[in-house]
N, C-alpha and C positions, 0 to 999 in steps of 0.2 A: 675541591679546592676553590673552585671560581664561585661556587653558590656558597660558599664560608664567608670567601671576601668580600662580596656582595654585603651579606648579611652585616658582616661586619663594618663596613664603611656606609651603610644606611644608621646603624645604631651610634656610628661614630658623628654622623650629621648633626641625629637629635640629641646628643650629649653634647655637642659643642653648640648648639641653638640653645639649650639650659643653663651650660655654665656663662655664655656670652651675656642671656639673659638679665641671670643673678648679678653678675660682676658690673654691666650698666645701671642698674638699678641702682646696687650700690655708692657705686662712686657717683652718680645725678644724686643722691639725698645725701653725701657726705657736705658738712660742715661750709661754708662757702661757696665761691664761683669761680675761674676763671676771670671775671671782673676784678673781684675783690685781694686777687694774687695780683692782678698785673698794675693794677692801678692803686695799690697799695694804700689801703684803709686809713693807716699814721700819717700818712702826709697828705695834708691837702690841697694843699699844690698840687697831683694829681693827680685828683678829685674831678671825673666827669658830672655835667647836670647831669637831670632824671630821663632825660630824653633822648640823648646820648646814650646811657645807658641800654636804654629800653631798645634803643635799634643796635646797639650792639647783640645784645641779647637773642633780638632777632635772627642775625646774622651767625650768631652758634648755635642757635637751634633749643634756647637753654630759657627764653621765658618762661611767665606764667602760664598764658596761655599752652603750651606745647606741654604736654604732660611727659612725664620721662618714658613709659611705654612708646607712646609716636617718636621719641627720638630713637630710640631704639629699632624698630621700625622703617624708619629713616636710614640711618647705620647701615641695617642688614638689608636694605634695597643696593647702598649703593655697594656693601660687600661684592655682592650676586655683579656688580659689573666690575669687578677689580679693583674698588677705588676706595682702601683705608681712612682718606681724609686725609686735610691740615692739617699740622699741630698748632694748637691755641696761641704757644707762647713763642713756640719758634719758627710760626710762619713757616715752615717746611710740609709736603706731603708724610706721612709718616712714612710708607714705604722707602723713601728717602733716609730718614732717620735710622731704621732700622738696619738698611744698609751700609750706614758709615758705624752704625756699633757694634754690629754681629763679628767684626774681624779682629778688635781688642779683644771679647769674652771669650770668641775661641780659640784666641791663642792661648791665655790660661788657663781655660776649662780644660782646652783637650789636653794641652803637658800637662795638667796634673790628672785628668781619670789617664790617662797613659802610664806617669810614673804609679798611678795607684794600684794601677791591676798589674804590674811590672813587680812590686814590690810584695803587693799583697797574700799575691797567690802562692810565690814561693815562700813567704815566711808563714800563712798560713799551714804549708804542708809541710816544715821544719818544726813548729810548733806540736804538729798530730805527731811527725815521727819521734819527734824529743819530750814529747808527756812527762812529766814527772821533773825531768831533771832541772836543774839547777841554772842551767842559764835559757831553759825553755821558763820556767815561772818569773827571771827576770826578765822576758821580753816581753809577758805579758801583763808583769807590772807596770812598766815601760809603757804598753799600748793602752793601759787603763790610764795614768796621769794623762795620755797625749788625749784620749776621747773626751776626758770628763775636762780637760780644759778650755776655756771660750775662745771658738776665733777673734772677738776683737779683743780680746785682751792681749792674745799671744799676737797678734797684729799690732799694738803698742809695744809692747817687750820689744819686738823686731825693728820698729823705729829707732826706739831709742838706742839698743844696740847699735843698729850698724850704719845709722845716722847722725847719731851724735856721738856717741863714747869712741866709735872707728873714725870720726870725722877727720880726712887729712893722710888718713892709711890708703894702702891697696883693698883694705877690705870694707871700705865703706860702699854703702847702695844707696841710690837716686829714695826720697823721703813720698815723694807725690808721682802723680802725671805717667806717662807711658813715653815721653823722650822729653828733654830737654837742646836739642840742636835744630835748626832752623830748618827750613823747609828746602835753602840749594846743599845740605848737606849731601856728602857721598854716601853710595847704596851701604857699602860695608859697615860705615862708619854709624849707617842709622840702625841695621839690623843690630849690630854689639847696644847699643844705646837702649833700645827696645826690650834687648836680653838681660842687660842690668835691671831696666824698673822693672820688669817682669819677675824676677828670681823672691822677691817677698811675697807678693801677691801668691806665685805657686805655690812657697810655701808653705803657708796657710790656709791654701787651700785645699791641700795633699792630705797636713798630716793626721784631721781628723776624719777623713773617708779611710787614709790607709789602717788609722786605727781600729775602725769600724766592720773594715771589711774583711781583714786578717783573721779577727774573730770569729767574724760568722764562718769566715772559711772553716776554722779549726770547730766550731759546734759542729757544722755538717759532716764534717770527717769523722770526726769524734762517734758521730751517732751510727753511722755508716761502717767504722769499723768493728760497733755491734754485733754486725748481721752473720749471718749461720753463714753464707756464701762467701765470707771474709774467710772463717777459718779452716772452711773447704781448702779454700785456696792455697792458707797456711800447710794445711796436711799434706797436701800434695808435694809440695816443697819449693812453692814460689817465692823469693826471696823477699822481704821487705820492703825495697823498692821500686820492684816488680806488685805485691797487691799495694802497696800505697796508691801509685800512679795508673797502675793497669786496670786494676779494682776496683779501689775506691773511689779514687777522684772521678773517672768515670761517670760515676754514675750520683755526683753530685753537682755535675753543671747544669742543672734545670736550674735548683734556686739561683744559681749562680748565672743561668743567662735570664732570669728573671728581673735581678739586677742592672745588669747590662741594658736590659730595656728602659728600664726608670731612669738611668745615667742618662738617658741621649734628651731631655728635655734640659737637666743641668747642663751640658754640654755649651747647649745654646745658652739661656738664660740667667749663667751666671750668679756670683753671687752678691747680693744687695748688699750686704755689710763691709765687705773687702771691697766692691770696687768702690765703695764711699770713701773707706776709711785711707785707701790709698788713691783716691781721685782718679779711679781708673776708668778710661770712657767707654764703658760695654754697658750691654744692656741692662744687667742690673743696678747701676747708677740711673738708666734713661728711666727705668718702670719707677724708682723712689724718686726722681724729678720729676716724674707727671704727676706719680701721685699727688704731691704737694704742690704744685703748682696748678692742678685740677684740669689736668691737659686731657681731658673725655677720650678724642680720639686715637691717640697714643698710648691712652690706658687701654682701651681695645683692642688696637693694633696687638702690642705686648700680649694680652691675654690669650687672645685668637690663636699666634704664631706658637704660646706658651702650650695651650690646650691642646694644639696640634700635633706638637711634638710627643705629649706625653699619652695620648692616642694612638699614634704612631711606634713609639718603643714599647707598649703594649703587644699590638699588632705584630711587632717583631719579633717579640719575644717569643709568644705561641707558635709561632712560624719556625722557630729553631727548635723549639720541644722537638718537634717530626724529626730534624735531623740529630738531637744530641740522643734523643732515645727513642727508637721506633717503635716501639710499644703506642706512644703516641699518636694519632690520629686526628685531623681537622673533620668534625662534623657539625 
């Protein structure tokens, strides 16, 4: 086990040394500067000289002279001492940054991979038990409109529902933002606040994983209650929901903690569309504001924390194989 993990966290080094690589590269030859965002191109009124510039430039490490390789370079020395960097436009450490948005995204990441594996699992195994019939094909028509529809579309639908048309009801919901009351607000009074502008964002963000994953649930049962060992079991005279749960499902939570693995990078990282479209301050609103604004070391930061996680729910994954099926082995 210890000469696995080894192995494995030296290969995980030099995968995140490549993707770090690639992803600086990138964003140094995208379109623009950090100059050209902050000091805003249309106005010339603030419009620095050439000189000014040029020791700005200096100072982010982003002239001519310094080739994007050395800043890179640069980065990854001061990685090695703990120190992510500035950000360009918000004058903050990043590690700072990342700290004040990690606790908006996981509050709706995790209620909704919570409610999605709450929901998923058992109607995945309602769906295997009820094959054929009539209100098992309507919930899987049901789950095919909710997959194949866009979150930001179904994220405007929900505005305008329950923001405008309930406007002035008990069923109306906050439109933007993650609270609306001041900062000497009371504890209870901010938490209920919190859980209003929360309830769309989970929405949206729930119903097309739960659509997704109910499915795969029911393929994998489906294929599993193929197997010759199923109808052993049948013979014998285990009951239906005895080889459903005892049997089958069993011995299909490998894909399923495969899954589980991949989820814990979303978890953190949020999602880019929803927290825009609902102005919500987690980190995927932060990674599309640097993007655009060409915030370099915050684009990093994001990446690194992002790479790591999803290295990591890997690493996790394999690690539960050994205990969901012992047939399994770490070598």
């Amino acid at each position: 086990m210890i000469t696995y993990l080894v192995r494995r966290l030296l290969l995980a080094v030099v995968t995140l040394m490549a993707i770090t690589f690639i992803v600086y590269g990138l964003a140094r030859n995208m379109p623009g500067s950090p100059l050209t965002v902050q000091l805003g191109e249309v106005d010339p009124s603030r419009k620095l000289s050439a000189e000014d510039q040029e020791r700005l430039k200096k100072i982010y490490g982003i002239d001519e002279n310094t080739p994007w390789y050395v800043g890179y370079a640069t980065w990854l020395g001061n990685l090695a001492r703990g120190d992510l960097g500035r950000s360009f436009s918000r004058k903050q450490p990043v590690t700072t940054l990342i700290g004040e948005r990690i606790g908006p995204t996981f509050l709706v990441s995790g209620i909704s991979l919570m409610l999605t594996w709450l929901i998923a699992v058992p109607l995945g195994l309602y769906a295997t038990a009820r094959g054929g019939s009539v209100d098992e094909r309507g919930t899987s028509l049901l789950l095919y409109v909710l997959y194949s529809f866009p979150t930001f579309v179904a994220a405007l639908f929900l505005q305008i529902i329950f923001a405008v048309w309930l406007r002035g009801t008990r069923w109306e919901l906050p439109l933007f933002g993650m609270t609306d009351l001041p900062a000497d607000a009371t504890w209870p009074a901010r938490v209920a606040d919190v859980a209003r502008h929360s309830i769309l964002p989970v929405v949206c963000q729930t119903y097309v994983s739960l659509a997704w994953y109910s499915r795969f649930i029911k393929a994998n049962m489906e294929e599993v209650m193929r197997q010759d060992y199923i109808r052993t079991a049948r013979a014998k005279g285990a009951g239906p929901w005895r080889v459903l749960l005892h049997h089958a499902f069993r011995n299909t939570l490998i894909p399923l903690v495969t899954l589980l693995g991949l989820s814990l990078p979303a978890l953190i990282g949020g999602s880019v569309i929803i927290e825009q479209i609902f102005t919500w301050p987690g980190m995927g609103r932060l990674f599309f504001e640097s993007i655009r604004e060409r915030d370099y070391p915050t684009i990093m930061g994001l990446t690194l924390m992002f790479s790591v996680l999803t290295l990591l729910g890997q690493l996790l994954a394999d690690l539960l194989y050994c205990f969901v099926d012992p047939r399994v082995s770490v070598e």
